[in-house]
C-alpha positions as a Markdown table, in Angstrom:
| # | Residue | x | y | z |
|---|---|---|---|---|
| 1 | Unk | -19.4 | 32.1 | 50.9 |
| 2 | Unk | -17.6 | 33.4 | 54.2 |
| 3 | Unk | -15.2 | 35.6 | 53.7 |
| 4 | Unk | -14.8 | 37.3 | 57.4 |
| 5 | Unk | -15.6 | 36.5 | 60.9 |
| 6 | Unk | -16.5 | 39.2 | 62.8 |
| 7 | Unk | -14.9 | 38.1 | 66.1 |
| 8 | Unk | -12.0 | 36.9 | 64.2 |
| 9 | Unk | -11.7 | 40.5 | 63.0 |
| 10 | Unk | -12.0 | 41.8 | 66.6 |
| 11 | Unk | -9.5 | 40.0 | 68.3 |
| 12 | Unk | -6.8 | 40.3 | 65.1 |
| 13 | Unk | -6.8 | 44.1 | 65.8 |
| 14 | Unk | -6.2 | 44.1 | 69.1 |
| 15 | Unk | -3.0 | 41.7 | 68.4 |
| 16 | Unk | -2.0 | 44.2 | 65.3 |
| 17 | Unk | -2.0 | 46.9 | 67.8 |
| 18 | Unk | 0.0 | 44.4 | 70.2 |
| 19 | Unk | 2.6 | 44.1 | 67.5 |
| 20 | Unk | 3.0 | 47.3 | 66.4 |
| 21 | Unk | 2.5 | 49.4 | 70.2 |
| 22 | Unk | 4.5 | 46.8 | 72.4 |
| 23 | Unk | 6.5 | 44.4 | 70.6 |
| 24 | Unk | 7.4 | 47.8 | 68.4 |
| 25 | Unk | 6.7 | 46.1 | 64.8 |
| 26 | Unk | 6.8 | 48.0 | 61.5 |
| 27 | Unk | 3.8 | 48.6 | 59.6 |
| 28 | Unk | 5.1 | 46.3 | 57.0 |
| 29 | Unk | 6.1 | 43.4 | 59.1 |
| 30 | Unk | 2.5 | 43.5 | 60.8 |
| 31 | Unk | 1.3 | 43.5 | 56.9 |
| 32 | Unk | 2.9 | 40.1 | 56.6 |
| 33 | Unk | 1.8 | 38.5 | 59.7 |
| 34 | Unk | -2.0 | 39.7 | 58.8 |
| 35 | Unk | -1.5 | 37.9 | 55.3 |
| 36 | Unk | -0.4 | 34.7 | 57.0 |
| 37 | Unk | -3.2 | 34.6 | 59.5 |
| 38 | Unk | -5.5 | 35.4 | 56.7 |
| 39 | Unk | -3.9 | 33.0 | 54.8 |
| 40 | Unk | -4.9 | 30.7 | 57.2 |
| 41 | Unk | -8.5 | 32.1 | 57.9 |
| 42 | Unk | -9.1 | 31.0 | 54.4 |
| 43 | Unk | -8.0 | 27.3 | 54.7 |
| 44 | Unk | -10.3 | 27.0 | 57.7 |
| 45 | Unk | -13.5 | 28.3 | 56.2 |
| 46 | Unk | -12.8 | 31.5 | 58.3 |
| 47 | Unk | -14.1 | 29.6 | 61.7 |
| 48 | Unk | -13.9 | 30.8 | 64.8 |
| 49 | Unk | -10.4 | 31.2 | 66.1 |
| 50 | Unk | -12.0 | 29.8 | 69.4 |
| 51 | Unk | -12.7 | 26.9 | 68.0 |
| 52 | Unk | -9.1 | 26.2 | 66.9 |
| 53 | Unk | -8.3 | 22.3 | 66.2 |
| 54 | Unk | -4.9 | 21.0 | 65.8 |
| 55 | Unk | -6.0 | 19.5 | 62.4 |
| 56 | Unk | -6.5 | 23.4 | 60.9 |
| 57 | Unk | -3.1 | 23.7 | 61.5 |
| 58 | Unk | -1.6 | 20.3 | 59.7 |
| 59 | Unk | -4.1 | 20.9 | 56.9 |
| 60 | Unk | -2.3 | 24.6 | 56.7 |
| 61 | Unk | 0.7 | 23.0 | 56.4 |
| 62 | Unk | 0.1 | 21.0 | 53.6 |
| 63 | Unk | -1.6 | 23.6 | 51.7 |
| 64 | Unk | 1.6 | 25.2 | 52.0 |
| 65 | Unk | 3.6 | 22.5 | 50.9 |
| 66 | Unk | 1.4 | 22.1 | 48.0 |
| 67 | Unk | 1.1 | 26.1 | 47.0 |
| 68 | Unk | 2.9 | 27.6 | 44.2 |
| 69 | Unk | 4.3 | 31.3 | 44.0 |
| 70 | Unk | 2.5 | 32.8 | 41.7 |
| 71 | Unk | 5.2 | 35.1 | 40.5 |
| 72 | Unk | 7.9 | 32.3 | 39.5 |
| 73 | Unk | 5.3 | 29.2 | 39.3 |
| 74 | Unk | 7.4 | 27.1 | 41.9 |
| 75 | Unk | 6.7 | 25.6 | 45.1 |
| 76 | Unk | 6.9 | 28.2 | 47.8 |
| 77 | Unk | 10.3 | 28.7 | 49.7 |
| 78 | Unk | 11.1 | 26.8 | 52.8 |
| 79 | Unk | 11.9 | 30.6 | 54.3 |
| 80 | Unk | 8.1 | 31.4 | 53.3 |
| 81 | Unk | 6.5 | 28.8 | 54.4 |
| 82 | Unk | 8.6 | 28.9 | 57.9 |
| 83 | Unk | 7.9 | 32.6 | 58.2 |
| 84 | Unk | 4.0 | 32.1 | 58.0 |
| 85 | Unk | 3.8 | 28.9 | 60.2 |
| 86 | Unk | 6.0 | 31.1 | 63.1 |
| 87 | Unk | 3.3 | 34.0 | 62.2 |
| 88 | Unk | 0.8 | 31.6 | 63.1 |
| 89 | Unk | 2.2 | 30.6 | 66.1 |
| 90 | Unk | 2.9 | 33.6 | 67.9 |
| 91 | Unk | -0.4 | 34.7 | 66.9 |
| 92 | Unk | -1.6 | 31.4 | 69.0 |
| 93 | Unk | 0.5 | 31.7 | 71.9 |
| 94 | Unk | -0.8 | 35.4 | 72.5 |
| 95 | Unk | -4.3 | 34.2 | 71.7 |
| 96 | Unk | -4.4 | 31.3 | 74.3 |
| 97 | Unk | -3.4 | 34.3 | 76.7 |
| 98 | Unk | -6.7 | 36.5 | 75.9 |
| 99 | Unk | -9.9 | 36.6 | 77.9 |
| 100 | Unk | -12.4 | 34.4 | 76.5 |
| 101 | Unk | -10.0 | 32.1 | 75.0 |
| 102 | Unk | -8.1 | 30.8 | 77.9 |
| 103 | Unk | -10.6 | 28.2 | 78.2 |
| 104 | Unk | -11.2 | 27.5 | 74.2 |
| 105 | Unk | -6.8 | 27.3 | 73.8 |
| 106 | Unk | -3.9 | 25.7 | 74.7 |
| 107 | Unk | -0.7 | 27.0 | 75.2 |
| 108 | Unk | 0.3 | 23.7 | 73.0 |
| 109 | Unk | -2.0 | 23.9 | 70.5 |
| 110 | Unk | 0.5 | 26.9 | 68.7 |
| 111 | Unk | 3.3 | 24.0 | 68.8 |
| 112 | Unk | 1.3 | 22.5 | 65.9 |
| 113 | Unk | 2.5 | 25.0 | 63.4 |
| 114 | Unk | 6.1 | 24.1 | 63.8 |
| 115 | Unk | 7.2 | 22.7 | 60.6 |
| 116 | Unk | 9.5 | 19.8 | 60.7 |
| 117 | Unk | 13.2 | 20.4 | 62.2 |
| 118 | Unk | 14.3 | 19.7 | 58.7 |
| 119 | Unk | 12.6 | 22.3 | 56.9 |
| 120 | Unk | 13.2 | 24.3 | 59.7 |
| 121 | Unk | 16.7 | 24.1 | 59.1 |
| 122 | Unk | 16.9 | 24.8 | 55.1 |
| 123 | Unk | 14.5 | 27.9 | 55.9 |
| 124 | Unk | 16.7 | 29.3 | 58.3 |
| 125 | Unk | 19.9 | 28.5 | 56.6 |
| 126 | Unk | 22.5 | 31.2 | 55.9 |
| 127 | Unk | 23.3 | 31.6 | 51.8 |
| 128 | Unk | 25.1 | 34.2 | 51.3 |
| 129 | Unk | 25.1 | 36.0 | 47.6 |
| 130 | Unk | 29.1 | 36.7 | 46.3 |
| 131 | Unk | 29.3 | 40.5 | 46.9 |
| 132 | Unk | 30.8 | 42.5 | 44.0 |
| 133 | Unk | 34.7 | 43.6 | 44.5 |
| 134 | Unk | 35.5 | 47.0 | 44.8 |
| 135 | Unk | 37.4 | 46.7 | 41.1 |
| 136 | Unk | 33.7 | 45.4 | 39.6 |
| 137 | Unk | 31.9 | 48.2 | 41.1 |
| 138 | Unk | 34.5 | 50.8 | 39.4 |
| 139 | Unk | 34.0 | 48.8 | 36.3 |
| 140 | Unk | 30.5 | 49.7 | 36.6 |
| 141 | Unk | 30.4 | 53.7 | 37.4 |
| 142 | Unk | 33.0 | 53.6 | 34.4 |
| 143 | Unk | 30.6 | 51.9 | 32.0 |
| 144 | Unk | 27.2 | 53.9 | 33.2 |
| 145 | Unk | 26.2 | 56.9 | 30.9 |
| 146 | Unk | 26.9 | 60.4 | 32.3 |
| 147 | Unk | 25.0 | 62.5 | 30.1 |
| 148 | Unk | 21.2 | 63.5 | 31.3 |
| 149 | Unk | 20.3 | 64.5 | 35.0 |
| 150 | Unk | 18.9 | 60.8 | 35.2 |
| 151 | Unk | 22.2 | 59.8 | 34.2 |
| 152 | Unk | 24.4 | 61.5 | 37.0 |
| 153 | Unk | 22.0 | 60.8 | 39.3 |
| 154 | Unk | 21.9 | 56.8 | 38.9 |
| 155 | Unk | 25.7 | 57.5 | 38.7 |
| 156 | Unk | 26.6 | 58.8 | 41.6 |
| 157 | Unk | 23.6 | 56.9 | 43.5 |
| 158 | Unk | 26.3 | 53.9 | 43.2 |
| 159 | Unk | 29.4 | 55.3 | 44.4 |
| 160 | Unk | 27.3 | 56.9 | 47.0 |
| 161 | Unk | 25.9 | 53.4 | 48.5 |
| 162 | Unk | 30.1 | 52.2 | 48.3 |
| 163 | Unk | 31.2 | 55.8 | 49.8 |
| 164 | Unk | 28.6 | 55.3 | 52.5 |
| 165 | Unk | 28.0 | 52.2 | 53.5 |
| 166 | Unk | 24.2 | 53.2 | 53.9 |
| 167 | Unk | 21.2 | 51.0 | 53.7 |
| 168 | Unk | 19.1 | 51.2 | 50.7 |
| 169 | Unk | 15.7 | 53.0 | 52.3 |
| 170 | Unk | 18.2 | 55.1 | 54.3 |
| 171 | Unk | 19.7 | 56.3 | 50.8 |
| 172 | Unk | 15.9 | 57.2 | 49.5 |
| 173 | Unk | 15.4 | 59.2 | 52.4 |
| 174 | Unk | 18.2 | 61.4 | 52.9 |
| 175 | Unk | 18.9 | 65.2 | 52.0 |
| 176 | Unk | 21.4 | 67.3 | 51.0 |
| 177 | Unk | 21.8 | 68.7 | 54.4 |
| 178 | Unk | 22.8 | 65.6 | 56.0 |
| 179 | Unk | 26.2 | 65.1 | 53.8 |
| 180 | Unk | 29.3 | 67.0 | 54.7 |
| 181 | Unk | 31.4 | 67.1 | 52.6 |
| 182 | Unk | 34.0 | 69.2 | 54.1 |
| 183 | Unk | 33.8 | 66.7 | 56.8 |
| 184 | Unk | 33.5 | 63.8 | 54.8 |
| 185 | Unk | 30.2 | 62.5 | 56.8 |
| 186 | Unk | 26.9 | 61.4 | 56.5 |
| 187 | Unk | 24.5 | 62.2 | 59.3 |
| 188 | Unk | 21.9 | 59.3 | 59.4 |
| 189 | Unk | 19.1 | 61.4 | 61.4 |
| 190 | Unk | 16.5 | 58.7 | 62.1 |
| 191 | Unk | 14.1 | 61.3 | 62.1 |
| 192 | Unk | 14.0 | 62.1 | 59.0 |
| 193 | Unk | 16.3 | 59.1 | 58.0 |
| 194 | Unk | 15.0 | 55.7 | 57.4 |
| 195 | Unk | 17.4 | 53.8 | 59.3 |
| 196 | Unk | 17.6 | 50.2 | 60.6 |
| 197 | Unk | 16.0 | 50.1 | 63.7 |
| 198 | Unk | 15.4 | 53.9 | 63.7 |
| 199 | Unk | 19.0 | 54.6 | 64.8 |
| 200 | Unk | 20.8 | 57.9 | 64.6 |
| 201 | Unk | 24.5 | 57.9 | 63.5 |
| 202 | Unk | 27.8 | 59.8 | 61.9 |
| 203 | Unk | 29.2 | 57.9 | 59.0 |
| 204 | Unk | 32.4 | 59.1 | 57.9 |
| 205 | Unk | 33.1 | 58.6 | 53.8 |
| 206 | Unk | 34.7 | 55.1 | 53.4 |
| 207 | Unk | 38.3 | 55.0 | 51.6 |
| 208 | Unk | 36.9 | 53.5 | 47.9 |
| 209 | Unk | 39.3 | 56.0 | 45.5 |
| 210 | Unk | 39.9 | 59.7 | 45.5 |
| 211 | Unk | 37.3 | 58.9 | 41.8 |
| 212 | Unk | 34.2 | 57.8 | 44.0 |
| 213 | Unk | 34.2 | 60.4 | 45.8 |
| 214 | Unk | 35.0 | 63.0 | 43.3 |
| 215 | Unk | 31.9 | 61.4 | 41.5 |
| 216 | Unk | 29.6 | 61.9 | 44.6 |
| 217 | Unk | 30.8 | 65.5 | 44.9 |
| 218 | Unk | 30.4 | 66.6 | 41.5 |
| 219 | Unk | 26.4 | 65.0 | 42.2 |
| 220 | Unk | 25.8 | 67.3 | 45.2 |
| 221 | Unk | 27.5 | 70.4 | 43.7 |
| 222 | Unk | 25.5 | 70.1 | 40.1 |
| 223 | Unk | 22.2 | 69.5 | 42.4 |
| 224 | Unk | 23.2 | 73.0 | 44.6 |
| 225 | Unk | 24.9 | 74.9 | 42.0 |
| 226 | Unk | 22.7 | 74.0 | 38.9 |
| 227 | Unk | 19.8 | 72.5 | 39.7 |
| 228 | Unk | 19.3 | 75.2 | 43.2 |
| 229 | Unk | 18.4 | 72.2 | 45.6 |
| 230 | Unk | 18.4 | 73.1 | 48.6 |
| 231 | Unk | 19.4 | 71.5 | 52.0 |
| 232 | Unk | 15.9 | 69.8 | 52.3 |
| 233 | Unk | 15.9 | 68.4 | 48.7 |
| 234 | Unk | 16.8 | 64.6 | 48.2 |
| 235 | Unk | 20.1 | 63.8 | 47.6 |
| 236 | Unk | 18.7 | 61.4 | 45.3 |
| 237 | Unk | 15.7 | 62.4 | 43.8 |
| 238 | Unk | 12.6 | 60.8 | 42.1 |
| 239 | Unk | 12.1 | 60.6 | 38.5 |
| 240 | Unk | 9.6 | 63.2 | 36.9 |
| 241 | Unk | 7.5 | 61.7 | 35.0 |
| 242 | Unk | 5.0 | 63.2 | 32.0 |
| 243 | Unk | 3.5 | 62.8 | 29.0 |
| 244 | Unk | 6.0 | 63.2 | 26.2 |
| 245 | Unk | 5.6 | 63.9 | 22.7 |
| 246 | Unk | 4.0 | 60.1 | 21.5 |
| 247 | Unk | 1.4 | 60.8 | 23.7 |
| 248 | Unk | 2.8 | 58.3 | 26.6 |
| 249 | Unk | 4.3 | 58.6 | 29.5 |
| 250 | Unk | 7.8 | 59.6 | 29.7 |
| 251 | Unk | 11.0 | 60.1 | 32.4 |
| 252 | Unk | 11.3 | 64.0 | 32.3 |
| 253 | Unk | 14.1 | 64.6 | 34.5 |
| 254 | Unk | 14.0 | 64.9 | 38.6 |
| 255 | Unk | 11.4 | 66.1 | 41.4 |
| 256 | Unk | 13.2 | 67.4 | 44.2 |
| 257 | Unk | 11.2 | 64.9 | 46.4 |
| 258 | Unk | 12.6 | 61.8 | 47.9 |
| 259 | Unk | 11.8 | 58.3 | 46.4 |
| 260 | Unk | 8.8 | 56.8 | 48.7 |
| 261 | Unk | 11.0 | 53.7 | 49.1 |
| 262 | Unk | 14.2 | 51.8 | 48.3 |
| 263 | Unk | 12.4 | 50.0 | 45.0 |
| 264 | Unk | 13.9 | 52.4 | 42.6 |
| 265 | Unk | 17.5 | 52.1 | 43.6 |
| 266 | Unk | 17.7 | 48.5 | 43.5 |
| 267 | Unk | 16.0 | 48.8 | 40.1 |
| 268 | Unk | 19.4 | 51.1 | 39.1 |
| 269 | Unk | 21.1 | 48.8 | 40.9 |
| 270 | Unk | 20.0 | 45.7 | 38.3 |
| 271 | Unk | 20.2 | 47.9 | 35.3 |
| 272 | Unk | 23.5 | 49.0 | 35.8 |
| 273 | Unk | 25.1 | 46.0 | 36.5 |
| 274 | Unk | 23.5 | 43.8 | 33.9 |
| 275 | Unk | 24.7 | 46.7 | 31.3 |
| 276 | Unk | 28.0 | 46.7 | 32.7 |
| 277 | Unk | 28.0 | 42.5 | 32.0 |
| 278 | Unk | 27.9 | 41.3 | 35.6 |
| 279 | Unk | 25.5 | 39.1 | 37.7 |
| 280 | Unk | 22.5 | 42.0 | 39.6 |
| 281 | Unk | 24.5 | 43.0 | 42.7 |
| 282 | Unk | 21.4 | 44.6 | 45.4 |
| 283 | Unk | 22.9 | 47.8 | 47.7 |
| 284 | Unk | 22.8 | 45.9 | 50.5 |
| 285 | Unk | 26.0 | 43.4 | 48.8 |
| 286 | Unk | 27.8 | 47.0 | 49.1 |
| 287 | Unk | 28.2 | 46.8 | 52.3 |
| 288 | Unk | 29.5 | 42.5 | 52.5 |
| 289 | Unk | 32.0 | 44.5 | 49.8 |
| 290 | Unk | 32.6 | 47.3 | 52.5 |
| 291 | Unk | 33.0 | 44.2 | 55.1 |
| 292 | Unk | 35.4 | 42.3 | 53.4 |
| 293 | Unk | 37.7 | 45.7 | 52.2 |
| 294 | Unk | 38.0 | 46.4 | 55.8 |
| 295 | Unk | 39.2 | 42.9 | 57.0 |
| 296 | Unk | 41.8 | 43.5 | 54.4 |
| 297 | Unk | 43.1 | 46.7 | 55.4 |
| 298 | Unk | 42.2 | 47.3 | 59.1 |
| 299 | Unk | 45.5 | 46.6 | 61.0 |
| 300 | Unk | 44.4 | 46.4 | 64.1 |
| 301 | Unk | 41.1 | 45.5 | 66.0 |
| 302 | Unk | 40.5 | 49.2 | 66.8 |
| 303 | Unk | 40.9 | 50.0 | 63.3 |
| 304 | Unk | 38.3 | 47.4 | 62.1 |
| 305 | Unk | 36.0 | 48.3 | 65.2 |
| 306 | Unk | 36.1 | 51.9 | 63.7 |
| 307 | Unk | 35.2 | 50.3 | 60.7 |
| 308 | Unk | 32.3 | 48.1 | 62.0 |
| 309 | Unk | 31.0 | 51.8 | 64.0 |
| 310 | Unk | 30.7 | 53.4 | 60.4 |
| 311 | Unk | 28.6 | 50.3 | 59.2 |
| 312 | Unk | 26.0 | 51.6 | 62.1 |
| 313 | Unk | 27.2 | 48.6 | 64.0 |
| 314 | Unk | 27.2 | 49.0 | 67.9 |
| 315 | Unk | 29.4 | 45.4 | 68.0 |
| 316 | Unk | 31.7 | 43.8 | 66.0 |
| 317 | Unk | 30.4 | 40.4 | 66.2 |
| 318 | Unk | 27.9 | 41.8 | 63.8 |
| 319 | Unk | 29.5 | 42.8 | 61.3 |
| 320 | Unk | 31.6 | 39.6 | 61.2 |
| 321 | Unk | 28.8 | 37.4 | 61.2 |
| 322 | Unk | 26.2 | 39.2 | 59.0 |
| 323 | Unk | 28.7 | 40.4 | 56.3 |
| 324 | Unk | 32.4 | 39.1 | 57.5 |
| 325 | Unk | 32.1 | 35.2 | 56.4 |
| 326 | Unk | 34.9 | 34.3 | 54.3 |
| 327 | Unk | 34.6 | 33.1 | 50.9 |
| 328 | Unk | 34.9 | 29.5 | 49.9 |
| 329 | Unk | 37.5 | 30.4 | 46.9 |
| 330 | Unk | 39.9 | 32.6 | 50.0 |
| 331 | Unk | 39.2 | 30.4 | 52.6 |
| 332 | Unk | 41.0 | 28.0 | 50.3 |
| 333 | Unk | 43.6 | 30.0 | 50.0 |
| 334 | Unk | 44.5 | 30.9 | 53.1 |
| 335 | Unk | 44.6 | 27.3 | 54.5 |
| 336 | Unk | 46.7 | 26.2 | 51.5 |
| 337 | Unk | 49.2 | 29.4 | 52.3 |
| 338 | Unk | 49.4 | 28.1 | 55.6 |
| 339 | Unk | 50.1 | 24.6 | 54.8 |
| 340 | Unk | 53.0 | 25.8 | 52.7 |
| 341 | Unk | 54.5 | 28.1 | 55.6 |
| 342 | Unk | 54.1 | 24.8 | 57.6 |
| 343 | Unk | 55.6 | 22.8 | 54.7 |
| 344 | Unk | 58.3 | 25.0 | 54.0 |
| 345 | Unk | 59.5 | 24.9 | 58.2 |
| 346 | Unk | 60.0 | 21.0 | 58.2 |
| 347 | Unk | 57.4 | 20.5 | 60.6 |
| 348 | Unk | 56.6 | 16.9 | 61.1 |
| 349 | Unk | 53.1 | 16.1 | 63.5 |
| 350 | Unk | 54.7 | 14.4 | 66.8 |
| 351 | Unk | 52.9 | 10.9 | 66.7 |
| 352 | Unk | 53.1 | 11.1 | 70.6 |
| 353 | Unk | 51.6 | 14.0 | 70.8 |
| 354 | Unk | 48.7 | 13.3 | 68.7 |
| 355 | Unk | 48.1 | 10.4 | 71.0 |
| 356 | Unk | 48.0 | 12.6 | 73.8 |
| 357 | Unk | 45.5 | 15.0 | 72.9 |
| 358 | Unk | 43.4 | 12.1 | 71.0 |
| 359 | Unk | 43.2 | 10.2 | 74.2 |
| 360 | Unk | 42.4 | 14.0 | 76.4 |
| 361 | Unk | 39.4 | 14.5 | 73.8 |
| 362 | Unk | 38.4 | 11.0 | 74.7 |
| 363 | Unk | 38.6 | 11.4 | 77.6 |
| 364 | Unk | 36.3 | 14.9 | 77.9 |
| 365 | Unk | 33.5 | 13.0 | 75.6 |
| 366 | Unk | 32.8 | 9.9 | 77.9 |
């Protein structure tokens, strides 16, 4: 049985190399997009891309409908299913652009992967997850153990993503050099950083409690004062691992390396929450956490702008709209506070006015 084309092969590296040289791709979203056109290689026999039909693609899409994630044995997501059938499409709409398939493709033909606007919609609709409050991720460092180097590490990992405000795979890659303490900053060197976007920025320690950031100190001194890390060392570093006394392998204490991505952290993330009684809170929830502690205590718009800066946001906008959404339970109460102010004033609706601007909406819509 088929299991390549070798023209097929040809023409998928050159749009790899596309992705990754001029659109600027990672190496990990270009892993995704070749799984999805693989993906779809396979329902087509692995045919000639040049001899695309429109019914390959509708017979993808209901093998996608029909396929079942073999990790939780449901149906697939609308957001994974949407995610390969845009993969798809792209990959067309470049395609139809290429020498020796300008004649074979349409520009059109990549419309066929669009899923319906319904699914499009649930796929691409915003749920946000509640973030922890700052008072449940205190009730966490307090529970954590404090006792082996794993211990303080995992520790003061947590009240280093709060303190922070960093990503998760920024927090894997950083070293000791790029905290100052006396300063109170965080230099996120996208050089050596793994940063959103590859950006370089200062972040200046968040105000979380004088005990957060006692409990990231105490991390960085033990690491330089007992441990003799030095400046290139992770600030959070991987777990040694060895063959123990049963014969198996065990968690001996820390390398000085860096973790080779974010997988571990959110795994102490998980751990440490679930022990300390509370629904698995990611990193990434510390910043929604960070978002909403500054809408509290900002007073004015250059305050929360400052604010928004130390997220590694260059606007405002996104840190209202990616982490800033109100939640249902305040929302509530902030519209029920203001219906009492405007209860307790008197305040009666003029009937004539509401006429008026019924009639100047009215108006504006015909």
């Amino acid at each position: 049985m088929r299991k390549h084309h070798a023209q097929n092969e040809r023409i998928k590296r050159q749009y790899f190399a596309y992705l990754e040289e001029a659109k600027r791709m990672s190496k990990s979203s270009v892993d995704q997009v070749a799984a999805a056109i693989a993906q779809f290689e396979t329902s087509t026999g692995y045919r000639d891309f040049r001899a695309f039909h429109i019914e390959q693609a509708r017979k993808f899409k209901r093998q996608l409908a029909e396929a079942i994630n073999p990790a939780t044995g449901k149906p697939l997501a609308k957001a994974t299913i949407y995610s390969r059938l845009m993969a798809l499409k792209a990959f067309f709409t470049w395609l139809a652009g290429q020498p020796g398939y300008k004649s074979r493709l349409t520009y059109s033909d990549a419309d066929y992967f669009n899923p319906s606007n319904n699914d499009g919609r649930i796929a691409k609709a915003v749920r946000k997850r509640p973030a922890p409050t700052l008072e449940q991720v205190r009730h966490v460092l307090a529970t954590m153990p404090n006792e082996t180097d794993i211990d303080k590490r995992d520790r003061a990992l947590i009240a280093f993503a709060l303190l922070s405000g960093a990503r998760d795979d920024a927090i894997a890659s950083i070293s000791l050099r790029h905290v100052d303490l006396a300063q109170r900053t965080v230099f996120q060197d996208a050089r050596e950083v793994r940063t959103k976007n590859r950006k370089t920025f200062t972040s200046n320690f968040f105000p979380v409690g004088a005990e957060i950031e006692v409990i990231v100190t105490d991390w960085i001194l033990y690491l330089t004062k007992e441990k003799l890390f030095g400046p290139d060392d992770a600030l959070f570093p991987a777990t040694r691992v060895a063959v123990g006394e049963s014969g198996h392998f065990e968690r001996a204490g820390l390398e000085r390396r860096h973790w080779k991505d974010a997988g571990a952290i959110r795994r102490v993330f998980r751990q440490s929450f679930e022990a300390a009684g509370l629904p698995y809170s990611n990193p990434h929830l510390c910043r929604v956490t960070l978002t909403a502690l500054g809408e509290q205590r900002c007073p004015t718009p250059e305050a929360f702008k400052a604010w928004s800066q130390n997220l590694g946001h260059d606007h405002v906008l996104t840190t209202l709209t990616s982490y800033g959404a109100v939640s249902a339970a305040r929302q509530a109460e902030i519209l029920n506070a203001m219906r009492g102010e405007e209860a307790g004033t008197g305040a009666e609706p003029d009937p004539e006015t509401v006429l008026k601007v019924v009639a100047h909406l009215m108006k504006k819509a015909s």
